[in-house]
N, C-alpha and C positions, 0 to 999 in steps of 0.2 A: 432912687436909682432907676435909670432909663433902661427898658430892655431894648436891645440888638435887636433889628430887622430879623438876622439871620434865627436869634432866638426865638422870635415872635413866628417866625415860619415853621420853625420845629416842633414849636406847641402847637400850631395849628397841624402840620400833618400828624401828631402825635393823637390829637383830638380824634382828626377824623378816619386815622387807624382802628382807635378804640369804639368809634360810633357804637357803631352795630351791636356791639355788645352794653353801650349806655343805654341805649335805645329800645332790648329787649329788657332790660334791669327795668328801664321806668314803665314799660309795659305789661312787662308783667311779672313783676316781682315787686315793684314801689306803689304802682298806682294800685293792686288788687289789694295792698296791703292796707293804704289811708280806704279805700273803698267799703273794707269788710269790716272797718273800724268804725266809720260813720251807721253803716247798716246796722250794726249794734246796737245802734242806739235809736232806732225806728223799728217802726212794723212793715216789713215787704216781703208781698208774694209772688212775685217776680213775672204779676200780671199788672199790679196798679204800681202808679208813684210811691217810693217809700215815703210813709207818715213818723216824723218827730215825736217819739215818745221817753225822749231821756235816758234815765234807768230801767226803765220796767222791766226788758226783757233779763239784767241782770236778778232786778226784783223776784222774779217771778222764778227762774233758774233754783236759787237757794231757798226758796220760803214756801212755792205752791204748784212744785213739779215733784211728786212724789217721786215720778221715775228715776230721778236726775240721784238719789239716793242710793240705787241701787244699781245702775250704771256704775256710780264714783267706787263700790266694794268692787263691784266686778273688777274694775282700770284698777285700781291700786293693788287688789289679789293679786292679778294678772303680772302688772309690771314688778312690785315686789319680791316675786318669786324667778319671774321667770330671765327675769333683767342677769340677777344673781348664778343662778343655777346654767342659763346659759354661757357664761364668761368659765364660770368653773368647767361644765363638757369639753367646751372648746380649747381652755389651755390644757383640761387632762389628755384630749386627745392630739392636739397638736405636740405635748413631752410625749408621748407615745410615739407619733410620727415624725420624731427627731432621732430615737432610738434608733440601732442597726440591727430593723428585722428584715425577713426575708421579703421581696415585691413591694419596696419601700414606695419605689414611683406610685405604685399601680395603686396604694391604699392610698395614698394621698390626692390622688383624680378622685377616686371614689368617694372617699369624704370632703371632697369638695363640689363635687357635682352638686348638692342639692343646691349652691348657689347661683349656678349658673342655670337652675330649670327654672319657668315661669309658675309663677304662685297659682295657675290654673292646675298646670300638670301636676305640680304640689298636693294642691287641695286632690284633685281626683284618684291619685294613688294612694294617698291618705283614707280618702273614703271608702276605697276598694279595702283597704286592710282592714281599719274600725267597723266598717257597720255591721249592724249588730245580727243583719237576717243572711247575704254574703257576704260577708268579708274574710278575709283569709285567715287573719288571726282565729274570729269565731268558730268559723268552721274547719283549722284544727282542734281546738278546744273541743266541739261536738264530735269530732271522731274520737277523741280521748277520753268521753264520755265526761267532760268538764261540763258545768254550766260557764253557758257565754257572758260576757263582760258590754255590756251595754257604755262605751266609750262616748259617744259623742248625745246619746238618748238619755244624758242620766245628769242630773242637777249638780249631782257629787261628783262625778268625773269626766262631764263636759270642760271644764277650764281646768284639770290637769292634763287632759289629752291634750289641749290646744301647747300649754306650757310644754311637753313630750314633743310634741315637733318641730317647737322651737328651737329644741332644746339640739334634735337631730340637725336643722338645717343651721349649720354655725359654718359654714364652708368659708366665706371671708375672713372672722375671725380666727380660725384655725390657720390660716393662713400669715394670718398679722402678725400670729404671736409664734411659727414658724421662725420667720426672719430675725423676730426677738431670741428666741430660745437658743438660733446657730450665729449671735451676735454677743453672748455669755463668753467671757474671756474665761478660758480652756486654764488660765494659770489657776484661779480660783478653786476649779475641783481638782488641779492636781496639789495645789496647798492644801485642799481638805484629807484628801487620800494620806496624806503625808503625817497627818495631824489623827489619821483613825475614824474619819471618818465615814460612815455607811451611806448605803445612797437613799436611804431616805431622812438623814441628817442634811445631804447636799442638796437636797429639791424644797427642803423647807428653808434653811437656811444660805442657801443662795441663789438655788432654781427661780423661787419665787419670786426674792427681791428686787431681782435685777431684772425682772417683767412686771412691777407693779407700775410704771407711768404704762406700760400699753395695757396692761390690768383696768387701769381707770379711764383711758379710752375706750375700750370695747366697752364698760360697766355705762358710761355717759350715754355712747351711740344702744345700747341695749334698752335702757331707759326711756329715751327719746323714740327709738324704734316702737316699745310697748305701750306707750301714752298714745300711738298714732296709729298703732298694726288695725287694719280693717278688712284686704282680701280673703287672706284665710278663714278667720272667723263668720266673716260675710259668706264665704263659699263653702265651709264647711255645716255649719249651724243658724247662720241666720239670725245669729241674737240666741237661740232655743238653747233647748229647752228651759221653757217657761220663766226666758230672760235671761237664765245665769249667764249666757257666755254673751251679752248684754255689754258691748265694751263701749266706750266713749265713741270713739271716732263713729260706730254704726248707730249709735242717738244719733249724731249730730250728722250724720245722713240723711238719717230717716226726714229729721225735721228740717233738712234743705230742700232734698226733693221728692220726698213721702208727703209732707204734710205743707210743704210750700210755705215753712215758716224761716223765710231767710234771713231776717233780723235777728231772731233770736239764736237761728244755728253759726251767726256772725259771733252774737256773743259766747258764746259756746268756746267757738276757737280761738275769742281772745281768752277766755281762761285757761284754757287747754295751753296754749304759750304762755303765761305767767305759770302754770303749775312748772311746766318744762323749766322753764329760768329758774324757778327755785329749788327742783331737785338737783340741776347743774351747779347750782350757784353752793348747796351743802355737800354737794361731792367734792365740789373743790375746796371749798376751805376747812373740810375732813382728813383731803386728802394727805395734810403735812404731815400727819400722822404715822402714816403707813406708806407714802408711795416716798420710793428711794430714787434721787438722781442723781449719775455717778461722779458730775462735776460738783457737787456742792462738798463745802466743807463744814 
């Protein structure tokens, strides 16, 4: 079948409508992709040519990197807990802020702010409340005659604090599930009412249901969020205390441009994207389970 001139012109100003946008794709999103994929599998320190070493740097990752051990408890504590616990904050607080209480706008700016601040001004308000010599919290505690709580200085409660301000900055989420929550057709809890039931019969048995597909979006971006979260932790602790808050993405810093091991911090982030695909990939086919959509029969 012959294409039309006039077709063949539409494709092309079609083509070069989209250029610019083909053109940063293969710059810099396709070509750093095949790039960091090859360097995986050399040794480069991004002063000589990289050297062809195969496997190794995978070798080497699972069988004679101690750290890489204790890193993977950190990443999986970390996202485990906090992937979960933050989808839960966020929908408790967004059904709260569908409610009709008083300065409904006003809480709702509020608890959305944290995501519109930059993860600098995060971390340093943060640091102002936790630490352990001034920080605000402490020092009511010390005028209360409490002992202080060592938050960010303490092996045991370095990666709960971190999970605790995750947990506060949910502002996009709270948002998402907003629009879900005032998209809940109104006939459903006046059929429940009708039927006797309480309202916290309706927030289990319908509230929820009908937010589980944006339930498992937020739980997905949560996940993928905490398998890759680096500024805060980097700006709060550093890795510290004595590695526990040690999360993947600040390894596989360190050994990019700490230690100038850019092969193996190559292979690093091709695992870090296959762990991602695989927790996506049991989220989703979990999800039949439990997530309800309203066209299916």
């Amino acid at each position: 079948m012959r294409v039309s001139k006039l077709a063949q012109r539409d494709q092309l100003m079609g083509l070069l409508f989209v250029s610019p946008w083909l053109i940063g794709f293969f710059l810099w999103t396709a070509l750093p992709l095949a790039s960091s994929l090859y360097y995986s599998f050399t040794r480069y320190d991004l002063l000589r040519p990289p050297v062809w070493i195969g496997l190794d740097n995978y070798i080497e990752l699972f069988t004679d990197d101690s750290m890489f051990v204790t890193v993977a408890f950190n990443t999986l504590y970390y996202v485990l807990l906090s992937a979960p616990l933050g989808v839960v904050s966020a929908f408790l607080m967004a059904a709260l802020l569908n409610t009709r209480i008083a300065m409904r706008p006003v809480f709702r700016a509020i608890f959305f702010f944290p995501a519109i601040v930059p993860a600098v001004v995060v971390a340093v308000v943060w640091q102002f409340l936790l630490n352990i010599q001034f920080g605000a919290i402490n020092s009511v505690l010390q005028g209360l005659g409490l002992p202080v709580i060592p938050f960010l200085t303490s092996t045991a409660l370095a990666k709960p604090s971190l999970i605790m301000i995750y947990m506060w900055a949910q502002g996009n989420a709270i948002v998402i599930f907003l629009a879900t929550l005032q998209d809940v057709p109104r006939q459903l809890y006046e059929a429940a009412v009708v039927d006797g039931a309480n309202w916290l019969q309706k927030f289990l048995h319908i509230t929820i249901p009908m937010c589980t597909p944006v339930i498992l979006f937020n739980l997905i971006m949560g996940f993928i969020y905490g398998f890759q979260n680096f500024t805060l932790p980097w700006l709060l602790t550093g890795g510290g205390p004595s590695s526990s808050t040690e999360l993947y993405a600040l390894y596989l810093y360190r050994n990019a441009f700490s230690y100038l091991r850019m092969g193996y911090a190559s292979a690093m982030a091709w695992i870090l994207f296959i762990v991602i695909v695989i927790f996506t990939f049991i989220l989703f086919r979990t999800s039949a389970r439990w997530v309800y959509y309203g066209g299916e029969r």
